[in-house]
VMD Tcl script that builds the backbone (N, CA, C; Angstrom):
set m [mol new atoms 372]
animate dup $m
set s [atomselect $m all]
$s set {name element resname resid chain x y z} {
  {N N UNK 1 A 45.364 39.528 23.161}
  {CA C UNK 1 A 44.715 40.782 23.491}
  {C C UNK 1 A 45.055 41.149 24.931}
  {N N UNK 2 A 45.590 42.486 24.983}
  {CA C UNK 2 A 45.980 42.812 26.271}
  {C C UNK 2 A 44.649 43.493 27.386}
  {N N UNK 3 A 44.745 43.506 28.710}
  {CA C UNK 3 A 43.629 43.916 29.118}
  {C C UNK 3 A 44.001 45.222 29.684}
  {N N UNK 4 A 42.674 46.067 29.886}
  {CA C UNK 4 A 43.335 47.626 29.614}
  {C C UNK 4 A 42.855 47.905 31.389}
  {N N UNK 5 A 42.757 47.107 32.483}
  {CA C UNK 5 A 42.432 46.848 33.431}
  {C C UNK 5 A 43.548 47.662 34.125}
  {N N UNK 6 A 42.980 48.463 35.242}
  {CA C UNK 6 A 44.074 49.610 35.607}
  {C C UNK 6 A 44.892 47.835 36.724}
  {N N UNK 7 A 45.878 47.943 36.701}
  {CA C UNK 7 A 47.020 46.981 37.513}
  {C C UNK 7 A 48.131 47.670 38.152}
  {N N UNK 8 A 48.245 48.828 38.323}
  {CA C UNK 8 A 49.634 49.314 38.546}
  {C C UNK 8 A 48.806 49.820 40.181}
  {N N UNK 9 A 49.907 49.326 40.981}
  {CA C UNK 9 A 50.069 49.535 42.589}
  {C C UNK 9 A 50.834 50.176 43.244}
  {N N UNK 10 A 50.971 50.472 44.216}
  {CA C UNK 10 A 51.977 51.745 44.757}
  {C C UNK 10 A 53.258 50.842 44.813}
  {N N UNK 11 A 52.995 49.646 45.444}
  {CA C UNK 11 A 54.965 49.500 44.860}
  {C C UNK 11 A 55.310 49.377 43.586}
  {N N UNK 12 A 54.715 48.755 42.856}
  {CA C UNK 12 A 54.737 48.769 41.052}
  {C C UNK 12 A 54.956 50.330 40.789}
  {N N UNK 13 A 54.530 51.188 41.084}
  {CA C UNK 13 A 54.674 52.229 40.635}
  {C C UNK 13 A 56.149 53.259 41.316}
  {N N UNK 14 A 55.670 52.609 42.547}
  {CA C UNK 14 A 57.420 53.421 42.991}
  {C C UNK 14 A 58.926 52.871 42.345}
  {N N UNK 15 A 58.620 51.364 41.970}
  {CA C UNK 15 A 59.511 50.750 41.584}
  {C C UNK 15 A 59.632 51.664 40.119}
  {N N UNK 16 A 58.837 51.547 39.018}
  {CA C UNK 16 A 58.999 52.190 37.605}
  {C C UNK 16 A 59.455 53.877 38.435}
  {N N UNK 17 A 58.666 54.547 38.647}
  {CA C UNK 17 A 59.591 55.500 39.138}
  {C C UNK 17 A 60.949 55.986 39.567}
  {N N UNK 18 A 61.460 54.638 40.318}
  {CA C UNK 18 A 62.689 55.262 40.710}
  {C C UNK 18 A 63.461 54.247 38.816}
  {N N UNK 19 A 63.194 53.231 38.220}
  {CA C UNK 19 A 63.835 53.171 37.243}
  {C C UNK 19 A 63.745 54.490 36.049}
  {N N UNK 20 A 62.752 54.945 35.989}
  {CA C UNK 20 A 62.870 55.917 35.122}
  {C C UNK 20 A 63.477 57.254 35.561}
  {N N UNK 21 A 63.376 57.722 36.970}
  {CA C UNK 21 A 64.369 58.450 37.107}
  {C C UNK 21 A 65.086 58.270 38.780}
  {N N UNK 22 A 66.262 57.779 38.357}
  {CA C UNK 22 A 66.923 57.640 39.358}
  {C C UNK 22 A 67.358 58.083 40.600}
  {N N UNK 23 A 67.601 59.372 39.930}
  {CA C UNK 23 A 67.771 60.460 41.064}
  {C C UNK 23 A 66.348 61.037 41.969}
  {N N UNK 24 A 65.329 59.548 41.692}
  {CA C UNK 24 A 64.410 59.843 43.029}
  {C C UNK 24 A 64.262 58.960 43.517}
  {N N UNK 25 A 65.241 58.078 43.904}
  {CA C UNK 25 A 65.821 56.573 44.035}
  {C C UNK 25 A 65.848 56.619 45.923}
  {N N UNK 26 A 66.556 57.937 46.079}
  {CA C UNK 26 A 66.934 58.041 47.610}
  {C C UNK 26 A 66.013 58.504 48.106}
  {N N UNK 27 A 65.208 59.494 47.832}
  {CA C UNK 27 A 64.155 60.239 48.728}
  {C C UNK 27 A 62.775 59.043 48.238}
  {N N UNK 28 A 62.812 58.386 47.143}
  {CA C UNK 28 A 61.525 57.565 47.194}
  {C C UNK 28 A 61.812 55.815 48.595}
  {N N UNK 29 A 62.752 56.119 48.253}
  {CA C UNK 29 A 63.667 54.976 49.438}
  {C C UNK 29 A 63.261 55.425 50.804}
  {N N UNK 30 A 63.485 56.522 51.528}
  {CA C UNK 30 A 62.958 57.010 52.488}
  {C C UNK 30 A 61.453 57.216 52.986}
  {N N UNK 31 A 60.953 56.929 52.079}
  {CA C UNK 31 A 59.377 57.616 52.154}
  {C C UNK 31 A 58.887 56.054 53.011}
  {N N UNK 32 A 59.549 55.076 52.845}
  {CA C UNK 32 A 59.036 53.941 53.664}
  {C C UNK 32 A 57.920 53.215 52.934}
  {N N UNK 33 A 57.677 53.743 51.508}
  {CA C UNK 33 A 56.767 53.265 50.725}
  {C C UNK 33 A 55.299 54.086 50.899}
  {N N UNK 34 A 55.731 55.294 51.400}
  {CA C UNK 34 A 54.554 56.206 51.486}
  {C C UNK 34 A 53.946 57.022 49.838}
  {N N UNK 35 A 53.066 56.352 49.267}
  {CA C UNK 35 A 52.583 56.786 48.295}
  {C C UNK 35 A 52.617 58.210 47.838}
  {N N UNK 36 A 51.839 58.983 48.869}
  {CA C UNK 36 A 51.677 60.762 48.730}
  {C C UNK 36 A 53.106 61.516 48.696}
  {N N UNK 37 A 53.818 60.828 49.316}
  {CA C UNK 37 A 55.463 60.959 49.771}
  {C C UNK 37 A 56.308 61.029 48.472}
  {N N UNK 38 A 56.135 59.784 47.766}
  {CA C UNK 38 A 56.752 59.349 46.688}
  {C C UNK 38 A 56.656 60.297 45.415}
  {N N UNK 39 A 55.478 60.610 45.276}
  {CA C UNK 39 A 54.593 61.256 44.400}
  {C C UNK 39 A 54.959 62.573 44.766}
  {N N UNK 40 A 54.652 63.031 45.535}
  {CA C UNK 40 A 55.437 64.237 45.935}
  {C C UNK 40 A 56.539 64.745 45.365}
  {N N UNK 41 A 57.960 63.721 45.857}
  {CA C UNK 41 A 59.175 63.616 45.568}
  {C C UNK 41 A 58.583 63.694 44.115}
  {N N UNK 42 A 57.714 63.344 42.807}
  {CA C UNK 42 A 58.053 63.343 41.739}
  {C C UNK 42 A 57.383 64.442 41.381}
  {N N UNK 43 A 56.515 65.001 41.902}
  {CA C UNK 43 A 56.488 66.051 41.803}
  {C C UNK 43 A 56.916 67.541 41.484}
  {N N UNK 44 A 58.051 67.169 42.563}
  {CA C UNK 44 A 59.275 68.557 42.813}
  {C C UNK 44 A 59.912 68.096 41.741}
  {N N UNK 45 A 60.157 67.321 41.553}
  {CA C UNK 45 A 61.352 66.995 40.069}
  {C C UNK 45 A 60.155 67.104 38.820}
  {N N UNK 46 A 59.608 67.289 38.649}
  {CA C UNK 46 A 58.772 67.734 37.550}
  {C C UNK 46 A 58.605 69.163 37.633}
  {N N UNK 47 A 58.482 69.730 38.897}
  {CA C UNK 47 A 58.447 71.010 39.163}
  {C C UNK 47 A 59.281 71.730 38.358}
  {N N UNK 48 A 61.007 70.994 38.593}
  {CA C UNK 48 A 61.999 71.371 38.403}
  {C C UNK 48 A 62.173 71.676 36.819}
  {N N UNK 49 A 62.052 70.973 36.221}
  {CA C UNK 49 A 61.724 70.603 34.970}
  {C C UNK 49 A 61.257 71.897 34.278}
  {N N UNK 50 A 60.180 71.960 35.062}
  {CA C UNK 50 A 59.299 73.642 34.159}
  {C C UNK 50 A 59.958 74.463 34.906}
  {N N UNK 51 A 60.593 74.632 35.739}
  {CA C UNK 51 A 61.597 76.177 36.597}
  {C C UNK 51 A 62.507 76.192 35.778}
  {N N UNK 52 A 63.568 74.827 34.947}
  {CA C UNK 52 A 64.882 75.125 34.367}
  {C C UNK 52 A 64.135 75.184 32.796}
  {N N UNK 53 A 63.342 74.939 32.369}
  {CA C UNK 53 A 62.644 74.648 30.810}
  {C C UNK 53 A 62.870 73.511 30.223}
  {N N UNK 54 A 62.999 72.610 31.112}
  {CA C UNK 54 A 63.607 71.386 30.639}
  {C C UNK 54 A 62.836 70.464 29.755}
  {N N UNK 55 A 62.256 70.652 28.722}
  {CA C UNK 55 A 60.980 70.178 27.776}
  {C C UNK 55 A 61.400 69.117 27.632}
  {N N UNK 56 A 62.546 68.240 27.554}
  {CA C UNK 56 A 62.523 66.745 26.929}
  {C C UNK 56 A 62.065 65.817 28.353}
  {N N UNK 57 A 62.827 66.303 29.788}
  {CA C UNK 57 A 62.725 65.642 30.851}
  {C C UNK 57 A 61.362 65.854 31.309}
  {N N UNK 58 A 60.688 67.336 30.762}
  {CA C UNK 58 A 59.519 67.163 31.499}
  {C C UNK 58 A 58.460 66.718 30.723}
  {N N UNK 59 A 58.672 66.507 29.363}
  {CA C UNK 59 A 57.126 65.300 28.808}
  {C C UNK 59 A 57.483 63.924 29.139}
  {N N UNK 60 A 58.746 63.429 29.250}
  {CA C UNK 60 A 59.049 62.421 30.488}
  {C C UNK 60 A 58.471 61.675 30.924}
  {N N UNK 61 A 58.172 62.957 32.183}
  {CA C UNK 61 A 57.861 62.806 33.402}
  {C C UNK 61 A 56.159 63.001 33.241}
  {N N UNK 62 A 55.672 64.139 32.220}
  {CA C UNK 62 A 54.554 63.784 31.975}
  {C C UNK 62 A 53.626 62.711 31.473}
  {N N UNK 63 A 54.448 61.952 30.452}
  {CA C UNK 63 A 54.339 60.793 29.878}
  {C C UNK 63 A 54.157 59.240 30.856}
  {N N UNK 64 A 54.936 59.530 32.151}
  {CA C UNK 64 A 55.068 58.603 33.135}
  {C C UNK 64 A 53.905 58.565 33.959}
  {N N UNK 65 A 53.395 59.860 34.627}
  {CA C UNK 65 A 52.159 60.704 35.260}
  {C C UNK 65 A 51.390 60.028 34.521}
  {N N UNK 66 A 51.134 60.148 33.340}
  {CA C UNK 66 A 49.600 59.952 32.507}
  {C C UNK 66 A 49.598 58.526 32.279}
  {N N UNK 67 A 50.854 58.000 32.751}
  {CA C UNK 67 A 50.790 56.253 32.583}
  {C C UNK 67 A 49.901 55.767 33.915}
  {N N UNK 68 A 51.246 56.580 35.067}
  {CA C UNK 68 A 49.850 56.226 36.297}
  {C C UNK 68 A 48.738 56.496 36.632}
  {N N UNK 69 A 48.264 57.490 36.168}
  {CA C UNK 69 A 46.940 58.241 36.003}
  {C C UNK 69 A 46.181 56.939 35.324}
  {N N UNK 70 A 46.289 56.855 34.328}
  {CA C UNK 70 A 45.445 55.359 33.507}
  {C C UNK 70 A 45.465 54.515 34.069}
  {N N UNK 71 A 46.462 53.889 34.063}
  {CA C UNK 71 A 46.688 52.289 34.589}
  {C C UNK 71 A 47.165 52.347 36.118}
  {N N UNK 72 A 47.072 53.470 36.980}
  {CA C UNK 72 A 47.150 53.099 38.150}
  {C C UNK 72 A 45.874 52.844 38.811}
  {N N UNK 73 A 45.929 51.921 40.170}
  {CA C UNK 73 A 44.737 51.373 40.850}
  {C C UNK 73 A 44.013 52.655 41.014}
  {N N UNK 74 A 43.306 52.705 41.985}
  {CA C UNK 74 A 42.256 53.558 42.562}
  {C C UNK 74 A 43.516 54.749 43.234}
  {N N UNK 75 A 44.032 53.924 44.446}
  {CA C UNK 75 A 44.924 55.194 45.167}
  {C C UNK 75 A 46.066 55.830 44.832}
  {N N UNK 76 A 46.542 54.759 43.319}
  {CA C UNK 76 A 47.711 55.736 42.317}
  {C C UNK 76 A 47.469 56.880 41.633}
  {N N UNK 77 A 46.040 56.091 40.872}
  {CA C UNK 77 A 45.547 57.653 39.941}
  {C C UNK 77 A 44.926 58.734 41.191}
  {N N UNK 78 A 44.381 58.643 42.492}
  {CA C UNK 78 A 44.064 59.442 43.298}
  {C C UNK 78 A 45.524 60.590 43.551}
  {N N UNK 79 A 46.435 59.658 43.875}
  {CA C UNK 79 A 47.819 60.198 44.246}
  {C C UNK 79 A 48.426 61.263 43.256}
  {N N UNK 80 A 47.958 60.570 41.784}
  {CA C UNK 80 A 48.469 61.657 40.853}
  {C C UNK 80 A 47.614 62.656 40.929}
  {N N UNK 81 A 46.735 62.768 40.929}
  {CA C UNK 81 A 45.723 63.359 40.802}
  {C C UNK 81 A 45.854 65.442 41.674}
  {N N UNK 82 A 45.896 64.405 43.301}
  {CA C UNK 82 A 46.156 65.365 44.101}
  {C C UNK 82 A 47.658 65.568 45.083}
  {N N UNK 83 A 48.361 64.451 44.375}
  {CA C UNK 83 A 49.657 65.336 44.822}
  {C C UNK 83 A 50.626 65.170 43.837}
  {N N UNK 84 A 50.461 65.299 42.763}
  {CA C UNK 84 A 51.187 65.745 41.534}
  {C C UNK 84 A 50.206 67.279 40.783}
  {N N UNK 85 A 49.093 66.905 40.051}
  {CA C UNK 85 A 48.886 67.584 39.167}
  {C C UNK 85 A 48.874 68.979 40.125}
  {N N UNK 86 A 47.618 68.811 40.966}
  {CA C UNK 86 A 47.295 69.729 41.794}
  {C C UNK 86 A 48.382 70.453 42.492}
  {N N UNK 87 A 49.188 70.548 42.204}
  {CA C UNK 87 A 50.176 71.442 43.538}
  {C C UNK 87 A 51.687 71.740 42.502}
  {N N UNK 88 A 51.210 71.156 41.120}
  {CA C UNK 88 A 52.314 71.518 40.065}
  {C C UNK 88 A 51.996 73.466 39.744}
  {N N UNK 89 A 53.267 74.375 39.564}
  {CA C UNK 89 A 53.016 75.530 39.769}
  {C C UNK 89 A 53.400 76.149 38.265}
  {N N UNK 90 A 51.936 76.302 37.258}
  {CA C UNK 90 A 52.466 76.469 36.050}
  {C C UNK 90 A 52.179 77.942 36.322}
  {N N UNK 91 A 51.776 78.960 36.861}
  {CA C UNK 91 A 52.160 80.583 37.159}
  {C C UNK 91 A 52.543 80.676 38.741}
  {N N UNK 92 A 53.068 82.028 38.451}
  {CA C UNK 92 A 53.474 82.744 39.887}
  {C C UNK 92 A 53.073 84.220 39.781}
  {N N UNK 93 A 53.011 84.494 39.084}
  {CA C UNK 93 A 53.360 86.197 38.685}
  {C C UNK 93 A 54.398 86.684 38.290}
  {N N UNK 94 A 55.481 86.099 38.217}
  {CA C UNK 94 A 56.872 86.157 37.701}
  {C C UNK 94 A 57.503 85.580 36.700}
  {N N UNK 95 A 56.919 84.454 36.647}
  {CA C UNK 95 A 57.804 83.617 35.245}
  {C C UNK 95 A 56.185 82.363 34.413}
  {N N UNK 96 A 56.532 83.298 33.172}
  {CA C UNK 96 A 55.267 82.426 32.711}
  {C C UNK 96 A 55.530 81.075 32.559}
  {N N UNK 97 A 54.829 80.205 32.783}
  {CA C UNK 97 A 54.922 78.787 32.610}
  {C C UNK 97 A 53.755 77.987 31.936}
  {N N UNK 98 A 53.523 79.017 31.099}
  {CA C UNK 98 A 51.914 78.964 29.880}
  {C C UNK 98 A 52.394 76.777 29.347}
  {N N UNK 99 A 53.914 77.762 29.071}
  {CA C UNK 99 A 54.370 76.672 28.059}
  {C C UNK 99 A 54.045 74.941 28.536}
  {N N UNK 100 A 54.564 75.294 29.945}
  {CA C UNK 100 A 54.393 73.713 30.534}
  {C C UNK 100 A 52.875 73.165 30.532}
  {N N UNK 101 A 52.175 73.837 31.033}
  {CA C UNK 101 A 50.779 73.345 30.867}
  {C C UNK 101 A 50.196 72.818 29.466}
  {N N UNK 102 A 50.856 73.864 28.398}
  {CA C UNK 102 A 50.371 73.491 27.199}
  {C C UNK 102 A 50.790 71.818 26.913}
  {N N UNK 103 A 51.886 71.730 27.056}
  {CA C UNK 103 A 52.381 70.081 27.188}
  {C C UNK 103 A 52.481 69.014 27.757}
  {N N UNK 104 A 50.752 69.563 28.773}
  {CA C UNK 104 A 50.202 67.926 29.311}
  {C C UNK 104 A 49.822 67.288 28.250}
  {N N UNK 105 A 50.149 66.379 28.861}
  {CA C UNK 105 A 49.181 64.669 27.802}
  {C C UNK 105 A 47.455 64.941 27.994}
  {N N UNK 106 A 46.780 64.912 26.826}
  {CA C UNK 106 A 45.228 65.291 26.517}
  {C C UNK 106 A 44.927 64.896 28.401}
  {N N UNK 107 A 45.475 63.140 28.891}
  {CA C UNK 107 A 44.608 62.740 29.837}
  {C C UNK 107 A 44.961 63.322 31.375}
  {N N UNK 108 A 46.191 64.133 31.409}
  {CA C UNK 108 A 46.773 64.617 32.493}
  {C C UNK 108 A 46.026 66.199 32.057}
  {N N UNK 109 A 45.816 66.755 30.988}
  {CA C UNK 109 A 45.118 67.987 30.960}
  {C C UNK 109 A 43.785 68.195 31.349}
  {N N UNK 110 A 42.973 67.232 31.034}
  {CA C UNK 110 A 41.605 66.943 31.330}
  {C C UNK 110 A 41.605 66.533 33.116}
  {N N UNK 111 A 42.480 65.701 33.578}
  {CA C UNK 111 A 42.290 65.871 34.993}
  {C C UNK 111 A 42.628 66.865 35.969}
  {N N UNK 112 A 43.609 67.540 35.136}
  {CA C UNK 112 A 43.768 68.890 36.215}
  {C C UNK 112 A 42.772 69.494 35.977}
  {N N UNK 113 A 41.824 69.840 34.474}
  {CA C UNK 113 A 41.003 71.149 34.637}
  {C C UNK 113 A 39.162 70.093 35.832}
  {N N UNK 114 A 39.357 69.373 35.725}
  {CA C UNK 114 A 38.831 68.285 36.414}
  {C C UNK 114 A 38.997 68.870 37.942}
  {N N UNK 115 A 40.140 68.776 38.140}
  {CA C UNK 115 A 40.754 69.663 39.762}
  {C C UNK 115 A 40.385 71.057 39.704}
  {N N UNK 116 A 40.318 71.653 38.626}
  {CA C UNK 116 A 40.059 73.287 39.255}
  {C C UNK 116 A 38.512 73.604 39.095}
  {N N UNK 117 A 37.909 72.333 38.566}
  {CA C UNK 117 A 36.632 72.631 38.682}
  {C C UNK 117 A 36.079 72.294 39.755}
  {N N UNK 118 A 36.316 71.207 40.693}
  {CA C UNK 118 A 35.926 70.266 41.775}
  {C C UNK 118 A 36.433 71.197 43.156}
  {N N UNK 119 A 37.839 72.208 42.786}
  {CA C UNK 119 A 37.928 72.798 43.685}
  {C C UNK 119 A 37.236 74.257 43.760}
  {N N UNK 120 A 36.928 74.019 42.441}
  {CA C UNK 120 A 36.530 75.965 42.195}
  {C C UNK 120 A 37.350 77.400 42.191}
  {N N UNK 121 A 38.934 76.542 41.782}
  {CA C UNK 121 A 39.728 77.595 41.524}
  {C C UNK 121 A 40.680 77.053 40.489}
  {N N UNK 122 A 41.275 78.562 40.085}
  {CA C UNK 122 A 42.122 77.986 38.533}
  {C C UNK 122 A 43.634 77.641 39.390}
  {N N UNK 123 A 43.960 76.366 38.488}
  {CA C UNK 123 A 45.342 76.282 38.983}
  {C C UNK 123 A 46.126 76.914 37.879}
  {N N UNK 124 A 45.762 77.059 36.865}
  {CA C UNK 124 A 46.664 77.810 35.728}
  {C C UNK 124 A 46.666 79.370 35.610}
}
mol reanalyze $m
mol bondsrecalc $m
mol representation Tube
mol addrep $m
């Protein structure tokens, strides 16, 4: 029986990060092991994802998010929390991005609307 005990740490997690996507290998390398930094960096490449429509790379990347969200410690799931979900840009006024939001994971959907309630504004 496995234990469902959150275990994942900011280097555990930068490490699976840069294996799952590589090309955030160099800028997560730079960050000096700065958590908000890292997260960031995965951020913008998730960003990217919903700017080009990239639906396979970006449930991904959502799929990865909602891993650390669960099973990360206290300051991983914090990290996803507020410098991933929160600052991900599913409108502008210009290009709808209904679609991306619709294809959070139930537990990455529930924490953003979690964020726009705590902040008192819609991020969608």
């Amino acid at each position: 029986m496995h234990s469902r005990a959150k275990h994942i740490h900011r280097s555990v997690m930068l490490q699976e990060l840069k294996a799952a996507f590589p090309e955030l290998g160099e800028a997560v390398n730079q960050s000096d092991g700065l958590l908000h930094f890292g997260i960031g960096e995965f951020r913008r490449l998730t960003q990217s994802f919903i700017d080009t429509k990239n639906k396979k790379e970006l449930v991904r990347s959502y799929h990865l998010a909602a891993r650390f969200l669960i099973f990360g410690d206290r300051k991983v799931s914090n990290a996803i929390a507020l410098s991933y979900l929160e600052d991900l840009n599913f409108r502008d006024g210009r290009v709808s991005r209904a679609w991306a939001h619709d294809l959070l994971p139930t537990t990455l959907a529930e924490e953003h609307r979690a964020l726009e309630v705590s902040l008192g504004v819609r991020l969608t």
